[in-house]
Structures are given as structure tokens and as C-alpha cells.
N, C-alpha and C positions, 0 to 999 in steps of 0.2 A: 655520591662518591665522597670517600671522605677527605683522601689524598690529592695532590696536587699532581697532576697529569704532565708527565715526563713526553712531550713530544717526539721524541727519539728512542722511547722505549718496543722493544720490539712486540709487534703483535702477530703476526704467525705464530702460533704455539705447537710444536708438533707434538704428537700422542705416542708415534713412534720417533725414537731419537734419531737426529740426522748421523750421528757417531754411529751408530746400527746400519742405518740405511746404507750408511757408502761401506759396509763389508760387502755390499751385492752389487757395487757399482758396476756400470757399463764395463766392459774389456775396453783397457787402453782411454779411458776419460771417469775422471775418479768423482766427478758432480754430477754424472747423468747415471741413468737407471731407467731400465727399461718396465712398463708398466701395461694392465690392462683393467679396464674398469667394466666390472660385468652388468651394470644398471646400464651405461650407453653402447657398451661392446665396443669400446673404441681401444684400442694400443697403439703404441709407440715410446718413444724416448723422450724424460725433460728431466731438469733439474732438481734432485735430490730438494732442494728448498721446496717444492712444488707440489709434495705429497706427503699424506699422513700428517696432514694440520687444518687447522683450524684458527680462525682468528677470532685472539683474546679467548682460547677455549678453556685455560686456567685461573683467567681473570678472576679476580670476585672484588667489584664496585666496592663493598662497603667496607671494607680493610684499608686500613690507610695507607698501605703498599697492597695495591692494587695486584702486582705479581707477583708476590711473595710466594706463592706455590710455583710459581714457572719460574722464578729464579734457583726455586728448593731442587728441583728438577734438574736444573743444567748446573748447579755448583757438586748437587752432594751425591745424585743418583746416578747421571749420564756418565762424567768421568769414570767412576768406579766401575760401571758397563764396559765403558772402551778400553779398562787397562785389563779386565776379566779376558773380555772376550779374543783380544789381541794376540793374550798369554796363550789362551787354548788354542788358537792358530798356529802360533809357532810351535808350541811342544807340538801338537799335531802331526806335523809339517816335518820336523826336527829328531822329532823321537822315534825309539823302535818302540815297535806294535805293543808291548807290555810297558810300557811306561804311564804311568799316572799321569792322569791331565788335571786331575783336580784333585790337589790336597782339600784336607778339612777347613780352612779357611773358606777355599776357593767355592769349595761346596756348599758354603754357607750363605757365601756372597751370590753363589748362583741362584739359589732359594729368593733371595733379598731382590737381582733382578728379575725375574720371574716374575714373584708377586705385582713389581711394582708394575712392569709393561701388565700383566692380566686387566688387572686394574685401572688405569690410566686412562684406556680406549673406548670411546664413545657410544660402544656395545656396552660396555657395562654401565654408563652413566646412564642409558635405555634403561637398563634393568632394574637397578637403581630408584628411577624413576617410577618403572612398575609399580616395584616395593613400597615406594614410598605415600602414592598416591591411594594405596591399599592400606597403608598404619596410619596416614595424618589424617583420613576421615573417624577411622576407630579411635585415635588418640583424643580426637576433638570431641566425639559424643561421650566417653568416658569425665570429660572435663566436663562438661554442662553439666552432665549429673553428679560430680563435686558438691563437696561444701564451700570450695572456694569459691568455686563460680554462681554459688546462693549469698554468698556473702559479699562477695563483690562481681556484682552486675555487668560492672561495665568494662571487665576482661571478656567478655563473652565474644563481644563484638571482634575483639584482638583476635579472640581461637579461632572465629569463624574465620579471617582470614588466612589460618593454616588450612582448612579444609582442601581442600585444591590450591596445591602451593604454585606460586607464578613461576616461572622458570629462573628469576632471579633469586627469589627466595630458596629454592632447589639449588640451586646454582652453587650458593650459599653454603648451605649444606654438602650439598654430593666434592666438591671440590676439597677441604678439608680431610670431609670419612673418607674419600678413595687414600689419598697420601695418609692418611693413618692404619686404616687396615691394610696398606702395603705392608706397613711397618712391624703392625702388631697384631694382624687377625688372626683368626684360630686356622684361616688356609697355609697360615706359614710352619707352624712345625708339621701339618700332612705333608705336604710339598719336600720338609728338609726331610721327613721319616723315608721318602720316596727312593726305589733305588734307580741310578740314574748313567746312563754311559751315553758317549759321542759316538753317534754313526759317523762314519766314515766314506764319503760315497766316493767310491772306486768305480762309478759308470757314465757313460759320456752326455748324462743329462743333470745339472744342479740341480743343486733343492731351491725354491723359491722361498719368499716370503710375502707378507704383507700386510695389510692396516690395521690387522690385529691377529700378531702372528704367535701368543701366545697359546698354540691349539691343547683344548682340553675335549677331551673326545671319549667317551663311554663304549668301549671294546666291540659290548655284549649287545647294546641298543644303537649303535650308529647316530646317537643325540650328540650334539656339538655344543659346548659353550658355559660361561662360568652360570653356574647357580643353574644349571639345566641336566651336565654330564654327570654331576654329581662326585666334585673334587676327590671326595673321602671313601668313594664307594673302590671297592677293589678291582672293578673294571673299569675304571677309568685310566685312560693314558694320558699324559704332557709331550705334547713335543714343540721343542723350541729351536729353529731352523740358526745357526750360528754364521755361516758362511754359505756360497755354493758346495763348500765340499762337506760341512759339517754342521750337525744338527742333534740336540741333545734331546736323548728321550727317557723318561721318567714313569716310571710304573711303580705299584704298590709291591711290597715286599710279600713272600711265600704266595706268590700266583700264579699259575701257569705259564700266563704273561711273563714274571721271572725272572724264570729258569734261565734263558741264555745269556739273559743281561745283566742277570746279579754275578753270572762268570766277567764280566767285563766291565762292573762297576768303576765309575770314576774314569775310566781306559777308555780306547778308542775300539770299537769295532767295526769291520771293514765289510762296504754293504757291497757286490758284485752284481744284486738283480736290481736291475734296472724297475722293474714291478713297485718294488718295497720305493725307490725314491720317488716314484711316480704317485702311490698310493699317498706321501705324506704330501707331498705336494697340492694333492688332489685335497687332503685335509682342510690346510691353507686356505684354499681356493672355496671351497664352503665354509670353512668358518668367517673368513673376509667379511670383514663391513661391505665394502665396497671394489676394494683393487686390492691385487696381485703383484709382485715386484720380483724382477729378477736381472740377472747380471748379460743375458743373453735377449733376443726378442720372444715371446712368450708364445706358444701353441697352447691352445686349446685343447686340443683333440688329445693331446699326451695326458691330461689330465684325466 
């Protein structure tokens, strides 16, 4: 470590923002949330502090600011989440049924939080991982067979130490590229081309969310998740759960899929079957790392 270790710096990191998290708080207590965790099948209600983190999970030891990326986080990304998502509640909320909830700004900046929650969560540092464990051994045999690595010997032993990278070494890496391909990957103008409108849920069951509530979901295959559903493919859906009443969903332009929602672009559409909020829900609930989050106590069985 290179830095000098700040005792009082905070080590819960959440992956999902707590500014996020308390749009789903408990009814009547704005720090609690009610939760269910499908590895022990246990539910109940705690403390918004208490879920979707991990300690020191943005860390990386050999930066001299040790959280420079969980600092990046909560100055320049979260804010701009909680004054977005805020805004879309009230016009919501405020507005008649034809009102625009997202100007081109707002639609851009929706893209920008998007990317960065997809990215962020411990599903994709997985994957990530996948990836990587599959390119540093090819990277590495490519180099021995170098002229460098003939002329100078004694980086070999160095490469060999990428071959199977430690997890700090990864760490190292994946921490950085996720906060970069938030910013600039080639999933961000798919995502901005994407047409996008606010369900509106008009039925007496919220939409939930949870520890990675960025659902990317392939229409046509029922396959869930980044680098699986297939971002770019035309059957793929986005949906991003905003409140209990509202939830933004994102499809490819000229497809089937569409039709109802290029009528309602940027606007609010108003859901009455109780089915469709249950289905995205149900979304959620399998793509989830691990828990579920809602403003109410959570069933099962409606899923």
C-alpha cells in the first residue's frame, strides 16, 4: 500500500448507491428496506447501510489514494443519480400522462447511470474475471514467444506472474476498467441509441429491486445478464426499476418490441396488469446476485 491509511475512512462500499436504495425505503422509515436473500431464504427489514456492499470493494492497495474510485463514486456519479432520478419522480408524479420526463440531457445522463450501476456490481467483476483469466494466460504465452522475452530473460519470470492473476492484481485492474467502460465503452452509445419510456405502475403491487438491478434480459432466449444477453442484439431488453411506482425500460429501435413504447418515448406509460409488474420483478429476482429489495415485505410466490 502506498498511501497512508486514513482510520476513519469509510470501508462499506456499496455497488448499489444508498441514494438509490432509500427510493424503495420501508413505508413510514426512510433508512430501512425491506429485503430477501435467496442463498439463505431469509427476509426481513434492516438498514439501508446494511445491503448491496462490500468492504473496501472499490479499494485498490496500491494507489496512493487507496479510494479514489469509491470517492469517484459518491462525488461525481451518485449525486447526479439522486438529482435524475428525483426529477423523474416528481414530473411523474406532477405531470399529465403526455408530458416528457426526459429531456435530451436527462436521457443522456440516464445512459451515463445505467452504464455505470451495470457495471459496478460484483456480477460483472465475475465476469470480468472470467475474461480475464482466459486473455492473461494467452497474453502471457504470446509474450514468451516474443523477442523481447528472448532478449531479456528475466521478464519471463514477471509474465509468469500474470498467468493467473491474484485477486489483487485483478482487483487492480477490474476496478479502474469497470469506472472507465462506465464512461466510454462501446455499451454506451447502444444503450443511448435504445428507445426508452417510464412504466408507470398503476397496480397494487411495486416493482422491487435489487443488488444488481440493472436487468439486461434477451426477449427471445430468456438469458439474463451483461456480456450473456447480448447488450447489442435486437432482443435484448433493459429495465431499470426507478421507484416502487416507476421503472424505466429500454429496447432496440424498429422491433417488435418497439412499437408501443417508441409511442411513449421519453413519457410515462401506465402499467394496469398487475402480470407485466410481477414479470419485471421476477426479472430482478433472477438476475440478483444475491437479494431482492422492496419498499413493502417481500413474497415469493408473486414472483
Amino acid at each position: 500500500m502506498n498511501g497512508v491509511i486514513d482510520m476513519n475512512r469509510p470501508k462499506q462500499h456499496h455497488y448499489v448507491p444508498r441514494v438509490y436504495l432509500r427510493l424503495f425505503h420501508t413505508m413510514g422509515v426512510n433508512d430501512q428496506i425491506h429485503f430477501f436473500d435467496k442463498v439463505t431464504k431469509v427476509s426481513g427489514k434492516t438498514n439501508i447501510k446494511n445491503v448491496a456492499q462490500e468492504k473496501d470493494f472499490y479499494a485498490v492497495d496500491a494507489l496512493e489514494d487507496m479510494d479514489c474510485y469509491e470517492k469517484q463514486y459518491s462525488t461525481d456519479v451518485e449525486p447526479i443519480l439522486g438529482k435524475l432520478l428525483n426529477r423523474i419522480i416528481s414530473l411523474a408524479k406532477l405531470c399529465s400522462y403526455d408530458a416528457i420526463l426526459l429531456n435530451s440531457a436527462d436521457r443522456a445522463t440516464m445512459t451515463e447511470i445505467i452504464a455505470h450501476q451495470m457495471m459496478r456490481v460484483p456480477a460483472t467483476r465475475v465476469f470480468l474475471r472470467e475474461k480475464a483469466d482466459i486473455v492473461s494466460d494467452k497474453t502471457v504465452e504470446r509474450f514468451l514467444s516474443s523477442p523481447m522475452a528472448k532478449q531479456y530473460p528475466e521478464l519471463n519470470e514477471i509474465a509468469e506472474d500474470y498467468r493467473i492473476l491474484n485477486n489483487n492484481v485483478f482487483k487492480e485492474l477490474a476496478v479502474p476498467l469497470t469506472f472507465k467502460l462506465a464512461n466510454y465503452g462501446s455499451a454506451n452509445p447502444i444503450i443511448d441509441a435504445m428507445v426508452c419510456t417510464i412504466f408507470y405502475n398503476k397496480t397494487y403491487e411495486p416493482f422491487i429491486t435489487s443488488d444488481n438491478p440493472v436487468v439486461i434480459k434477451n426477449i427471445m432466449t430468456g438469458i439474463f445478464g451483461l456480456g450473456k444477453a447480448g447488450i447489442g442484439n435486437a432482443d435484448c431488453l433493459i429495465a431499470y426499476p426507478i421507484s416502487p411506482l416507476l421503472t424505466a425500460v429500454l429496447v432496440h429501435d424498429n422491433t417488435i418490441f418497439s412499437r408501443r413504447i417508441k409511442a411513449r418515448e421519453n413519457k410515462s406509460l401506465y402499467l394496469t396488469n398487475v402480470e407485466i409488474v410481477r414479470a419485471l420483478n421476477r426479472y430482478q429476482h433472477l438476475q440478483s446476485t444475491r437479494q431482492i429489495y422492496s419498499n413493502i415485505p417481500i413474497s415469493i410466490s408473486d414472483l
